[in-house]
Structures are given as structure tokens and as C-alpha cells.
BASELUM-36625 format. One line per field, with one value per atom (N, C-alpha, C): z, y, x; atom name; residue number from 1; residue in one letter. Coordinates in Angstrom, 1 decimal, decimal comma, padded with zeros to 4 digits. Layout:
c3: [Z; ...]
c2: [Y; ...]
c1: [X; ...]
nupa: [CA; ...]
roti: [NUM; ...]
palo: [A; ...]
END
This chain:
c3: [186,5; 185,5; 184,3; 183,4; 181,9; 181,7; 180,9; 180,1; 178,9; 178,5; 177,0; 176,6; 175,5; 174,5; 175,0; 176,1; 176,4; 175,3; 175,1; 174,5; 175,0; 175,0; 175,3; 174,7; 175,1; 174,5; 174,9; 174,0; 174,0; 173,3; 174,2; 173,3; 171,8; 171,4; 170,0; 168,9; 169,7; 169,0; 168,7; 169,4; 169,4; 170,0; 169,3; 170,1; 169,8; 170,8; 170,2; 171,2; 171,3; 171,6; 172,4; 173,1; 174,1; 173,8; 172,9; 172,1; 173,6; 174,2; 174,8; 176,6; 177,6; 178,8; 178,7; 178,5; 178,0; 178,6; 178,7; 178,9; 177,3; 177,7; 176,5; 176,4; 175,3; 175,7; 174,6; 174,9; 174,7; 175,7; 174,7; 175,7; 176,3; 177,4; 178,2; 179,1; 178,4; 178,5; 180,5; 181,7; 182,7; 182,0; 182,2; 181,8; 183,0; 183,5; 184,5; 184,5; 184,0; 183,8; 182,7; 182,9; 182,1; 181,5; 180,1; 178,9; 178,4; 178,3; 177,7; 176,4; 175,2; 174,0; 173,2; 172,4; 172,0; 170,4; 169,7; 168,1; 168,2; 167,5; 167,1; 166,2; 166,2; 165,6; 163,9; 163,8; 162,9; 162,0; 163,0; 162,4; 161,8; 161,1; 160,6; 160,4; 161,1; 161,4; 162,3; 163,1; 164,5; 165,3; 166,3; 167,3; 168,8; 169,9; 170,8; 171,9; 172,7; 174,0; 175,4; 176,4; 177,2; 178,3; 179,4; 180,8; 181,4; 182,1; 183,2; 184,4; 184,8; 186,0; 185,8; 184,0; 183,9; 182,9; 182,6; 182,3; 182,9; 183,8; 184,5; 183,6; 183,5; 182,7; 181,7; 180,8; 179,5; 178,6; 179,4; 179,3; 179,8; 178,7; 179,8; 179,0; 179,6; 179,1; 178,0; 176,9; 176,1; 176,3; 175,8; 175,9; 175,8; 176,8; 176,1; 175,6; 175,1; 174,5; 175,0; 176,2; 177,0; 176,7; 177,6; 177,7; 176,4; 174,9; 173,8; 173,7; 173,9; 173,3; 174,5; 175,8; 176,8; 176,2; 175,7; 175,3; 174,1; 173,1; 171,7; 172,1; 173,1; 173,2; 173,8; 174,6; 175,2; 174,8; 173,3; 172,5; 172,4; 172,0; 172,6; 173,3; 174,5; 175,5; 175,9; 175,2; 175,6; 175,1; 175,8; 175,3; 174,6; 173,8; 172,8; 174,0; 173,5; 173,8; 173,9; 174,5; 175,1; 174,6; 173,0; 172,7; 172,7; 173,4; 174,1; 172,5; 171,6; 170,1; 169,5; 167,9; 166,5; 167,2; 168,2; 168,4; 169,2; 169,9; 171,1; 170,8; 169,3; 168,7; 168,9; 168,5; 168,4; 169,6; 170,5; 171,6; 172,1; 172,3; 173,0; 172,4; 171,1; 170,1; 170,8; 170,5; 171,3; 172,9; 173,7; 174,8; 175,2; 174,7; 174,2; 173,6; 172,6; 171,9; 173,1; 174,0; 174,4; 176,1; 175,9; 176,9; 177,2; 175,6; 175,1; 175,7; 175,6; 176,1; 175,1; 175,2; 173,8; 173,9; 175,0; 175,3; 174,7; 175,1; 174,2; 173,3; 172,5; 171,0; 170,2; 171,3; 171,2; 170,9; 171,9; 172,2; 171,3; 170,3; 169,7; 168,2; 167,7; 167,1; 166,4; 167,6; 168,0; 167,4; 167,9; 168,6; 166,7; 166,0; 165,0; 163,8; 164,1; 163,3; 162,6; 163,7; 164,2; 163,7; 163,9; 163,3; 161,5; 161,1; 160,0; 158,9; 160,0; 159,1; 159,3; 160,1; 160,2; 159,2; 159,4; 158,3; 157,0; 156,6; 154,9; 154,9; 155,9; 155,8; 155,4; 156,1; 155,9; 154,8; 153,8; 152,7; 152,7; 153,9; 154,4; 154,0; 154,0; 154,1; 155,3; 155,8; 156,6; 157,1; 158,2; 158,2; 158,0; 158,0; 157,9; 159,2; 160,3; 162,0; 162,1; 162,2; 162,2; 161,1; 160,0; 159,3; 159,9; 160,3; 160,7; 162,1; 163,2; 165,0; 164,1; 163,0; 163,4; 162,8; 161,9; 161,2; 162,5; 163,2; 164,3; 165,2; 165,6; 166,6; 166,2; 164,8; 164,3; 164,2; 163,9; 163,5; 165,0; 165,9; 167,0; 167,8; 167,8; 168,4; 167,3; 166,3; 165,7; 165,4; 165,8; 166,0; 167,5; 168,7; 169,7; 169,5; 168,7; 168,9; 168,0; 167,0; 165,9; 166,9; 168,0; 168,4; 169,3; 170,0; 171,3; 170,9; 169,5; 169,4; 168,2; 167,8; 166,6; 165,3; 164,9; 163,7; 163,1; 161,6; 160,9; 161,1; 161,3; 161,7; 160,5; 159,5; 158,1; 158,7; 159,1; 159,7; 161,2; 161,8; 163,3; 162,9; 162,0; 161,9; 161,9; 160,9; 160,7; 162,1; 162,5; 163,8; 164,8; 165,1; 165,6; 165,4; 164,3; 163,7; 163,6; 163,8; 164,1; 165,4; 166,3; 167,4; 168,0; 167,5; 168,3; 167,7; 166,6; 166,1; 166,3; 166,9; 167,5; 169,0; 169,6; 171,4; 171,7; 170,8; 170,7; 172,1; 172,8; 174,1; 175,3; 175,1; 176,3; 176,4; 174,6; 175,0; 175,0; 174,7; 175,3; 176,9]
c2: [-054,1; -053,6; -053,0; -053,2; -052,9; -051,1; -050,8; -049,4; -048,9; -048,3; -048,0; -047,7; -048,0; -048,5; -049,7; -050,4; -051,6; -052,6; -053,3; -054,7; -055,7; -056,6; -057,8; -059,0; -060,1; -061,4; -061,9; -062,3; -062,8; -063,5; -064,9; -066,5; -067,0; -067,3; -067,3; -066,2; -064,9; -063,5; -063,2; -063,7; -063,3; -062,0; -061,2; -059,6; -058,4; -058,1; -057,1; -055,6; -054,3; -053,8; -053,1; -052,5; -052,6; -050,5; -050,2; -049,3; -048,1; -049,2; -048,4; -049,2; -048,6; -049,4; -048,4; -049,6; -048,6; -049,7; -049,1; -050,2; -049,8; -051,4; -051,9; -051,3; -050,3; -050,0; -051,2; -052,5; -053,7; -054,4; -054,6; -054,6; -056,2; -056,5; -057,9; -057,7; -056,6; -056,2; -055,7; -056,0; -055,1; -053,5; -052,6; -050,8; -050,4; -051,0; -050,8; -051,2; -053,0; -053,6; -053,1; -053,0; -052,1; -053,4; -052,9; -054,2; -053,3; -054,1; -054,1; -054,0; -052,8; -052,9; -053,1; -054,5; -054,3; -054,7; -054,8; -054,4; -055,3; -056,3; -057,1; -056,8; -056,5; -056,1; -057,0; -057,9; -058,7; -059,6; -058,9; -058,7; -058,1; -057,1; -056,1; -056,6; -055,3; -055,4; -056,1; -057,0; -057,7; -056,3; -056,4; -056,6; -057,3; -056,9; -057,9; -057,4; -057,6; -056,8; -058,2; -057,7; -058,3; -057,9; -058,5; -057,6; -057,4; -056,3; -055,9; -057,2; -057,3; -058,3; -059,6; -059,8; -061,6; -061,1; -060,4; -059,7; -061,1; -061,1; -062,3; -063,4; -064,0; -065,6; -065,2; -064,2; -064,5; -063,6; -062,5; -061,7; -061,6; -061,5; -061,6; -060,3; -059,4; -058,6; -059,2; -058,4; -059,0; -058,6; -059,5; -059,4; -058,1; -057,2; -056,1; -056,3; -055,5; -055,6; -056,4; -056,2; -056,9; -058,1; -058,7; -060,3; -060,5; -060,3; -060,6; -061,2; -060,3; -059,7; -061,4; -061,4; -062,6; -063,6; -063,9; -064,9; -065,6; -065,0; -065,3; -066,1; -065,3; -065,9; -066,6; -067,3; -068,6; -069,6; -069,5; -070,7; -071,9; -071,3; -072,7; -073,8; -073,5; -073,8; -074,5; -074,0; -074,5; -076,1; -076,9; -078,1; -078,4; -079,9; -080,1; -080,4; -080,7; -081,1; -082,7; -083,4; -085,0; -085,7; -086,1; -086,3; -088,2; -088,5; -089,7; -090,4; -090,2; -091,0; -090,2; -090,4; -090,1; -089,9; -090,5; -090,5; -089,0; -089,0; -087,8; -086,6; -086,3; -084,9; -084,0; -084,3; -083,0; -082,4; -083,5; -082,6; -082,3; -082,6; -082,4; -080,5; -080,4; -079,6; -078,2; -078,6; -078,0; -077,6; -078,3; -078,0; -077,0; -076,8; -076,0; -074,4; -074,7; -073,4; -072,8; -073,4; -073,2; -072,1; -072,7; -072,0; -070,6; -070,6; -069,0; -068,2; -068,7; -068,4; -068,5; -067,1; -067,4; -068,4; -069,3; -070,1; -071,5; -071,3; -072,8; -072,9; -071,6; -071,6; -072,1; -071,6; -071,9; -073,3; -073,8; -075,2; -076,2; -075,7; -076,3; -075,7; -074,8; -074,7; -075,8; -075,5; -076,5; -077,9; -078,8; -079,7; -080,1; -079,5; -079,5; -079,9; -078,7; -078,5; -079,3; -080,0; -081,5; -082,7; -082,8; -083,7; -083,5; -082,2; -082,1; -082,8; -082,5; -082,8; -084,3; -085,2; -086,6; -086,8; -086,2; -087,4; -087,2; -086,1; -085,5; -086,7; -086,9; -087,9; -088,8; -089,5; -090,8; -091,0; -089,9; -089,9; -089,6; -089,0; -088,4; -087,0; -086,8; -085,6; -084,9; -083,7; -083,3; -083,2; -083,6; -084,5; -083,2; -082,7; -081,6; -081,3; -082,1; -081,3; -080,7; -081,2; -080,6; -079,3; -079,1; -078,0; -077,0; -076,9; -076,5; -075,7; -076,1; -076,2; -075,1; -075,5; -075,2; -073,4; -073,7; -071,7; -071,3; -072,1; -071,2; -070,7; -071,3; -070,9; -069,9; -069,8; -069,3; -067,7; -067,8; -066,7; -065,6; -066,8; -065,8; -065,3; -066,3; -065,8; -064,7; -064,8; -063,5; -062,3; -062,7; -061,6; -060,7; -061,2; -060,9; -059,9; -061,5; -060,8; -059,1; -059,4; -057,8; -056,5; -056,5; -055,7; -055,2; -056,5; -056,2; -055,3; -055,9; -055,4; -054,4; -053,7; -052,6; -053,2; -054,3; -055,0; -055,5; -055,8; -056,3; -058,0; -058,5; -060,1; -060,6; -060,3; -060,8; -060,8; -060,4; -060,0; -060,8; -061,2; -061,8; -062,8; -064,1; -065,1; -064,8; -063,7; -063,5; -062,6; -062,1; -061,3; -062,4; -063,4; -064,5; -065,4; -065,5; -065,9; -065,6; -064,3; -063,2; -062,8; -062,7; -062,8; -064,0; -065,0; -066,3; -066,6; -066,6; -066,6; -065,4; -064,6; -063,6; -063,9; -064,3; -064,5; -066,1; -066,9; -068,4; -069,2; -068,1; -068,4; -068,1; -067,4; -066,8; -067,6; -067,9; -069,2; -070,9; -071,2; -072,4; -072,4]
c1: [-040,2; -041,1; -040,3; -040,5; -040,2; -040,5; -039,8; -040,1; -040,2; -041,0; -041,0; -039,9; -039,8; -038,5; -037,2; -037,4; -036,9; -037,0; -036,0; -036,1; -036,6; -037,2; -037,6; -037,8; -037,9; -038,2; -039,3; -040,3; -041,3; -041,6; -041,7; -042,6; -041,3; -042,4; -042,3; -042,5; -042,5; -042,8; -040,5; -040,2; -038,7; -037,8; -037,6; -037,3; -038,6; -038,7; -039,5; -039,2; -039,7; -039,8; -040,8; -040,8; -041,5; -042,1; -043,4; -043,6; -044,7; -045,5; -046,1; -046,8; -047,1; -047,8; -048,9; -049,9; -051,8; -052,6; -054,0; -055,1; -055,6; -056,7; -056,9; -058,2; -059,2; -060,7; -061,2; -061,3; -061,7; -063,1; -064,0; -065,4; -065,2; -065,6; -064,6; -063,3; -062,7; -061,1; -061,8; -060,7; -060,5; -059,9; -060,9; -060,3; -059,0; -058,9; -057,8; -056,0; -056,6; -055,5; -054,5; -053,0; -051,9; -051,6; -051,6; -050,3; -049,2; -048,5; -047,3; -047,6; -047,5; -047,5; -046,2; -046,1; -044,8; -045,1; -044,3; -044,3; -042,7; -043,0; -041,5; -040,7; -039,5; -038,9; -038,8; -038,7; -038,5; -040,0; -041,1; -042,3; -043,6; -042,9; -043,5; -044,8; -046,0; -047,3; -047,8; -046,8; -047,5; -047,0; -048,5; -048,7; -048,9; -048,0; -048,4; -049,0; -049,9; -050,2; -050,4; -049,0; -049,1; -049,2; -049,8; -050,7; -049,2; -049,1; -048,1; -048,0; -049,0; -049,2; -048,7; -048,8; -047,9; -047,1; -046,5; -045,3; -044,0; -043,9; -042,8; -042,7; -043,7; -043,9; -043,9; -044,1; -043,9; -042,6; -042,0; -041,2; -040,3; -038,6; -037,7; -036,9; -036,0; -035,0; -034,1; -034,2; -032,8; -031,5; -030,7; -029,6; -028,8; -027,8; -026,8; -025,6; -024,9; -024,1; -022,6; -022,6; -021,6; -022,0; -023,3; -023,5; -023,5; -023,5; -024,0; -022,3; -021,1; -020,2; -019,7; -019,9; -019,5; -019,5; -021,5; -021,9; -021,1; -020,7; -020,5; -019,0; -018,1; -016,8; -016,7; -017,9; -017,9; -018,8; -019,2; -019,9; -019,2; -017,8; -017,0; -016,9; -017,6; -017,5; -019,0; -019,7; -021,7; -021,4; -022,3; -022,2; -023,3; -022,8; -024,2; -025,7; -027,1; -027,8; -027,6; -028,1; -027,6; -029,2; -028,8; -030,0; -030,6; -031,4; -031,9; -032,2; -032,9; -033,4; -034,0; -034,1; -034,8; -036,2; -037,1; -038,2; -038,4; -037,7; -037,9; -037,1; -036,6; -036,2; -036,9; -037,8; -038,8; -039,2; -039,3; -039,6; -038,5; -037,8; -035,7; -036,2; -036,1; -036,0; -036,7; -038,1; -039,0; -039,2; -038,7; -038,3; -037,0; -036,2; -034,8; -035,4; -036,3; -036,7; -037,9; -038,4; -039,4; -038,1; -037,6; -036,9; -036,3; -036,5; -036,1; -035,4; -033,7; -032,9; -032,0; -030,7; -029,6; -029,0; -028,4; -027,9; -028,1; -029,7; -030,3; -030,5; -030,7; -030,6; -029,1; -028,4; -027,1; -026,7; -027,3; -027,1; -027,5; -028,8; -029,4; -028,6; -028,4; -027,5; -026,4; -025,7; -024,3; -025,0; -025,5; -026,1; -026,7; -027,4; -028,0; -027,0; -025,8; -024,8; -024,2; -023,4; -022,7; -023,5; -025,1; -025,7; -025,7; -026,0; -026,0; -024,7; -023,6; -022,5; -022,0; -022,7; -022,5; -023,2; -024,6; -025,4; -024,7; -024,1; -023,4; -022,6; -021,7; -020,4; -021,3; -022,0; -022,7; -023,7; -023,6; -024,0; -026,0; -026,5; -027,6; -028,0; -029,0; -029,5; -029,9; -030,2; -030,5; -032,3; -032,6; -033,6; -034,7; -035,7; -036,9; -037,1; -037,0; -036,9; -035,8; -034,4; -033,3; -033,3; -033,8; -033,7; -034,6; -035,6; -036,7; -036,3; -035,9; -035,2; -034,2; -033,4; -032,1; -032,0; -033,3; -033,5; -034,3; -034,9; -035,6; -034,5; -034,0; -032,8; -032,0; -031,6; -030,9; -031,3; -032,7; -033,4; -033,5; -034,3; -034,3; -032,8; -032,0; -030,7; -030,1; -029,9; -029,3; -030,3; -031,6; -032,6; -032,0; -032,4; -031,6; -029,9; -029,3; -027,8; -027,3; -028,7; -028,6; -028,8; -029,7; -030,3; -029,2; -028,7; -027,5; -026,5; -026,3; -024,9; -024,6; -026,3; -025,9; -026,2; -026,0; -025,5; -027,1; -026,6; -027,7; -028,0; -029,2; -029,3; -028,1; -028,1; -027,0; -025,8; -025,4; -024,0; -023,6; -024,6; -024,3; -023,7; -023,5; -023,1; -021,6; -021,0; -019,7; -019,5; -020,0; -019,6; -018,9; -019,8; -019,6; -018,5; -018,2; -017,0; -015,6; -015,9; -014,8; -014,5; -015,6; -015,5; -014,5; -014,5; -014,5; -012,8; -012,6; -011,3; -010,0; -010,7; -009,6; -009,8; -010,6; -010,6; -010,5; -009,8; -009,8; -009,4; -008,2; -008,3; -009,2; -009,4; -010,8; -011,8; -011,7; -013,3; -013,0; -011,9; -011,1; -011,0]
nupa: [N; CA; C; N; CA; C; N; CA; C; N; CA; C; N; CA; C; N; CA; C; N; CA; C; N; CA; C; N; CA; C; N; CA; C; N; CA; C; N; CA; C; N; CA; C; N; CA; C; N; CA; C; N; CA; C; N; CA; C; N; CA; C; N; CA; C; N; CA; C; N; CA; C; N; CA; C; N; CA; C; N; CA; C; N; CA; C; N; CA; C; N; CA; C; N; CA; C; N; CA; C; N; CA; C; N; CA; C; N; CA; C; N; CA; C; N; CA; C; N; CA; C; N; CA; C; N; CA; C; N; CA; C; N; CA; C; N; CA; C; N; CA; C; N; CA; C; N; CA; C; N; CA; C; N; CA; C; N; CA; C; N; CA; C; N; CA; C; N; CA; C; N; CA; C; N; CA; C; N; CA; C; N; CA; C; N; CA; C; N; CA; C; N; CA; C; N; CA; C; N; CA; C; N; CA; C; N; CA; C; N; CA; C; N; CA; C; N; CA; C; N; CA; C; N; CA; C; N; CA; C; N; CA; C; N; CA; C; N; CA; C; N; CA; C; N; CA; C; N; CA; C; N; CA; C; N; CA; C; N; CA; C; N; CA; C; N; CA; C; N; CA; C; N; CA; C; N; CA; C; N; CA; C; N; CA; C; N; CA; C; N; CA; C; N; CA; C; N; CA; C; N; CA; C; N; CA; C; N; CA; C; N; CA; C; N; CA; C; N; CA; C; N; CA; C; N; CA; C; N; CA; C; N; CA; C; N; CA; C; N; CA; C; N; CA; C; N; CA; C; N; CA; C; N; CA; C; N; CA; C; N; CA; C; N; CA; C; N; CA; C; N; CA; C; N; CA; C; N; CA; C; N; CA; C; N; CA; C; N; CA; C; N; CA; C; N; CA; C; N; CA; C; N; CA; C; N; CA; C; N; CA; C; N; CA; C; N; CA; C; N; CA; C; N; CA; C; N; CA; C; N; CA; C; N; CA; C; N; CA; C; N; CA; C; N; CA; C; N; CA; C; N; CA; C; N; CA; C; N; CA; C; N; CA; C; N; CA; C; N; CA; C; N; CA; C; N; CA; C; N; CA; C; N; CA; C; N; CA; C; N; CA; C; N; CA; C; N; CA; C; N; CA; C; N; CA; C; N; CA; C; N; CA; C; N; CA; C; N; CA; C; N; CA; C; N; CA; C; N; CA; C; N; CA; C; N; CA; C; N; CA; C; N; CA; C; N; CA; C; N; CA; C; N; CA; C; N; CA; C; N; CA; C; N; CA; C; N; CA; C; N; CA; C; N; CA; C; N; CA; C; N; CA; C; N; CA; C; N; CA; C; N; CA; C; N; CA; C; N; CA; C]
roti: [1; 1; 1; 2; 2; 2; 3; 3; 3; 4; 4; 4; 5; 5; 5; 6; 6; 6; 7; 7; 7; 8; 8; 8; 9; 9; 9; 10; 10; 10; 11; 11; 11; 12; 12; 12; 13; 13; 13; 14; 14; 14; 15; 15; 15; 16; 16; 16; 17; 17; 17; 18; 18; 18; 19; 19; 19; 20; 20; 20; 21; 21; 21; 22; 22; 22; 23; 23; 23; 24; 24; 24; 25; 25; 25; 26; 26; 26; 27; 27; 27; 28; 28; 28; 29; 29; 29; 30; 30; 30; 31; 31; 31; 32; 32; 32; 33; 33; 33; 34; 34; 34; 35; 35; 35; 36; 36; 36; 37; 37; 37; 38; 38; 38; 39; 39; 39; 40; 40; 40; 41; 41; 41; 42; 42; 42; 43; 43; 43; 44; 44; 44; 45; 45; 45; 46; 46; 46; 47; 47; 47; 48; 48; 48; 49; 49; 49; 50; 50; 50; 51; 51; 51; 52; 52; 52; 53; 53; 53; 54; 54; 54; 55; 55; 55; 56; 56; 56; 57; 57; 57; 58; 58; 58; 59; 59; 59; 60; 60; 60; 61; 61; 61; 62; 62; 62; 63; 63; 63; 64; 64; 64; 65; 65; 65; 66; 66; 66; 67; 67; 67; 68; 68; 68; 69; 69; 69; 70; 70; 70; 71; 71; 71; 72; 72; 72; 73; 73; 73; 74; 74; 74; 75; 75; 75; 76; 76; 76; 77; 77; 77; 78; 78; 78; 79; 79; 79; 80; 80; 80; 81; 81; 81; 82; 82; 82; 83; 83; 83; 84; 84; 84; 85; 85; 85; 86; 86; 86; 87; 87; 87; 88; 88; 88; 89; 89; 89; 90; 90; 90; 91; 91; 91; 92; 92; 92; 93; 93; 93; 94; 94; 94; 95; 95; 95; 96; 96; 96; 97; 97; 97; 98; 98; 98; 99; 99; 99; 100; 100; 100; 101; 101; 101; 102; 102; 102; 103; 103; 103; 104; 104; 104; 105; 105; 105; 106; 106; 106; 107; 107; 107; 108; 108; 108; 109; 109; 109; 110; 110; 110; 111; 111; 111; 112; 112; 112; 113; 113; 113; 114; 114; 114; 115; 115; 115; 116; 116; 116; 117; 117; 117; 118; 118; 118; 119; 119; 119; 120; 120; 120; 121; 121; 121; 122; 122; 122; 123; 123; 123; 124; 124; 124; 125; 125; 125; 126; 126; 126; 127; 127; 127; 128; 128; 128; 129; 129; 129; 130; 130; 130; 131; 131; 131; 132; 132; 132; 133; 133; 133; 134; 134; 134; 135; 135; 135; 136; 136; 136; 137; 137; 137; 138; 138; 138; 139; 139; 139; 140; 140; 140; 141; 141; 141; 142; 142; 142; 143; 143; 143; 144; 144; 144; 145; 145; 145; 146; 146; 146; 147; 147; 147; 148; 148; 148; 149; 149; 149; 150; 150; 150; 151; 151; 151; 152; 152; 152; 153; 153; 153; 154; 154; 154; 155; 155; 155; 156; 156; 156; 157; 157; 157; 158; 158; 158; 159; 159; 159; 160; 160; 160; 161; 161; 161; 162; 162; 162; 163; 163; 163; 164; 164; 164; 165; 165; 165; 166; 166; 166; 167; 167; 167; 168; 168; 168; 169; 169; 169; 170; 170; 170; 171; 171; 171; 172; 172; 172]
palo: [X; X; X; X; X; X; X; X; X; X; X; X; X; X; X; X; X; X; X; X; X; X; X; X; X; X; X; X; X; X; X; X; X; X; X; X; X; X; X; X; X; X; X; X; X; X; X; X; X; X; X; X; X; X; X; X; X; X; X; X; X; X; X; X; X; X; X; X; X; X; X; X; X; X; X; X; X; X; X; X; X; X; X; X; X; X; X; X; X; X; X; X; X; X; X; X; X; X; X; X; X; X; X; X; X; X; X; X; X; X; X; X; X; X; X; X; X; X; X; X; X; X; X; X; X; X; X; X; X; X; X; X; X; X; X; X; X; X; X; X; X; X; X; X; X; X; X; X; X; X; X; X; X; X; X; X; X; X; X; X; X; X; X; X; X; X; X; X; X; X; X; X; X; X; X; X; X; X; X; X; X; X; X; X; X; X; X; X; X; X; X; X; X; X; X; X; X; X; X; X; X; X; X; X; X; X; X; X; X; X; X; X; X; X; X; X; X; X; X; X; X; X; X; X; X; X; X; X; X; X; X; X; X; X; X; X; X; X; X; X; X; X; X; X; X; X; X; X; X; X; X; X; X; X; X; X; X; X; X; X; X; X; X; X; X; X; X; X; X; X; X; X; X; X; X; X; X; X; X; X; X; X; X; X; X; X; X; X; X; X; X; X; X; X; X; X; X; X; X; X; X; X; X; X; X; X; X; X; X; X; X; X; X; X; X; X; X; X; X; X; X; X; X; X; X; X; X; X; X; X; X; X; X; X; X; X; X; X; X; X; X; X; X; X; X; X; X; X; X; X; X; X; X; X; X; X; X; X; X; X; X; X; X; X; X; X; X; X; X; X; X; X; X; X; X; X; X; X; X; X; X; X; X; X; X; X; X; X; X; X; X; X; X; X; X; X; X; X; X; X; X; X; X; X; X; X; X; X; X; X; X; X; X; X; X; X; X; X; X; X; X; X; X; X; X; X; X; X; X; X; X; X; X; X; X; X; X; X; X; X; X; X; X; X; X; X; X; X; X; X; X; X; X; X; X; X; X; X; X; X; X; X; X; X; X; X; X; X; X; X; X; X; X; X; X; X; X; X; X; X; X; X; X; X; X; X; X; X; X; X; X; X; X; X; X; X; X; X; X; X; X; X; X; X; X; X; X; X; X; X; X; X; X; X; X; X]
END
């Protein structure tokens, strides 16, 4: 079970914060049943309320400062996504984000990256799914990684960069 002021990840909501555990006096609503009140960090004026009881499936702890600090110095090392055709992107894409894990974000990152910079070679643009996947990822993983580790979402990219260039062996 979760606690007020815990971090969490939720859905497509991203990081949020975990503000209050209340029932709901909603007419329909069980008066009994406890939600999870959380308030997203990164979306000012949402609201989310999720039941204590399915808390499991839709909520997972975010990341601290160690795993954040683990994670980043072993990006190196994550492999791309193993992508089957142009037809089945979007879901590859969608299945990955749906997973809501930094790792996959990761993955899809990487994976996006790399495509981005073929098509440039080959005188391409970057296609509107790949742009699309690759700010979502981006968005919730350095949403996450701001929280972990103090820092402003602006900042995670070069944190990352810095991280990874001073510990070049650790993550080789």
C-alpha cells in the first residue's frame, strides 16, 4: 500500500503524487471504498482518484534516486526495440509506452533515435509516429527522472549525458 506523499506512476497520467487516501461522497460511488488521491506533477489542475483495492494494476512506485542514478549508467547497454515493419510501429510503439516502465521508454527512445538519424542520412524526414512515441517517452521518462533525482525535467537530458560520459566504463 502506498502513502501520502509517495511518488507514483500512473497510465498515461505519468508521475504523480500521491496527495491524499479518502472516500469518495459521490452518489453511485461505494462510501466505504478508499482511493488514492493523486495530482500529477506535470499536470497542473488534473486530478486523479484511484481505488486502493486496484491500486496494483494501475500503479507502480517511481523510481529513487539510486535506481535513477543505476538506470542512466546502464542505457548503454538497453537494447534497441526489434522492430518487425512500417505497418506494425505504432503498435510496437504503443505496446512499449503502455508498459510504463523507464526502461521501455528507454528503449523506445534509443530505438526512435537511431531511426531518426538514418532516415536524415537518407535524405528523410522524421516520420509523425516516430516524433510523436519519441516526445512521449521522453516526456514521461524525464518526468520520472526529475523527480528521482531533484532536478528540473530541462536538465535530465544533460544530466544523462553527463552521467554516461564520466561512467563510460560501468555502462560498457
Amino acid at each position: 500500500m502506498f502513502q501520502k506523499g509517495n511518488y507514483v506512476i500512473c497510465g498515461n497520467n505519468g508521475i504523480c503524487c500521491i496527495q491524499d487516501i479518502t472516500t469518495l461522497d459521490i452518489t453511485g460511488v461505494d462510501k466505504k471504498r478508499k482511493y488514492y488521491l493523486l495530482k500529477p506533477v506535470y499536470q497542473s489542475g488534473s486530478t486523479i482518484y484511484v481505488p486502493v483495492d486496484a491500486a496494483e494494476k494501475s500503479l507502480r512506485k517511481a523510481t529513487s534516486r539510486d535506481e535513477a542514478n543505476e538506470l542512466i549508467r546502464s542505457i548503454p547497454d538497453i537494447p534497441l526495440i526489434p522492430l518487425a515493419d512500417e505497418k506494425t510501429l505504432e503498435r510496437t510503439y504503443k505496446e512499449y509506452m503502455h508498459e510504463g516502465s523507464c526502461e521501455a521508454w528507454i528503449k523506445l527512445i534509443k530505438t526512435i533515435y537511431l531511426r531518426k538519424e538514418k532516415r536524415i542520412l537518407k535524405g528523410y524526414k522524421i516520420t509523425a509516429v516516430d516524433s510523436r512515441y519519441f516526445k512521449l517517452a521522453e516526456d514521461f521518462l524525464y518526468g520520472e527522472l526529475s523527480v528521482a533525482l531533484g532536478i528540473s525535467r530541462d536538465d535530465v537530458r544533460d544530466y544523462i549525458k553527463a552521467s554516461i560520459d564520466e561512467h563510460p566504463a560501468a555502462a560498457r
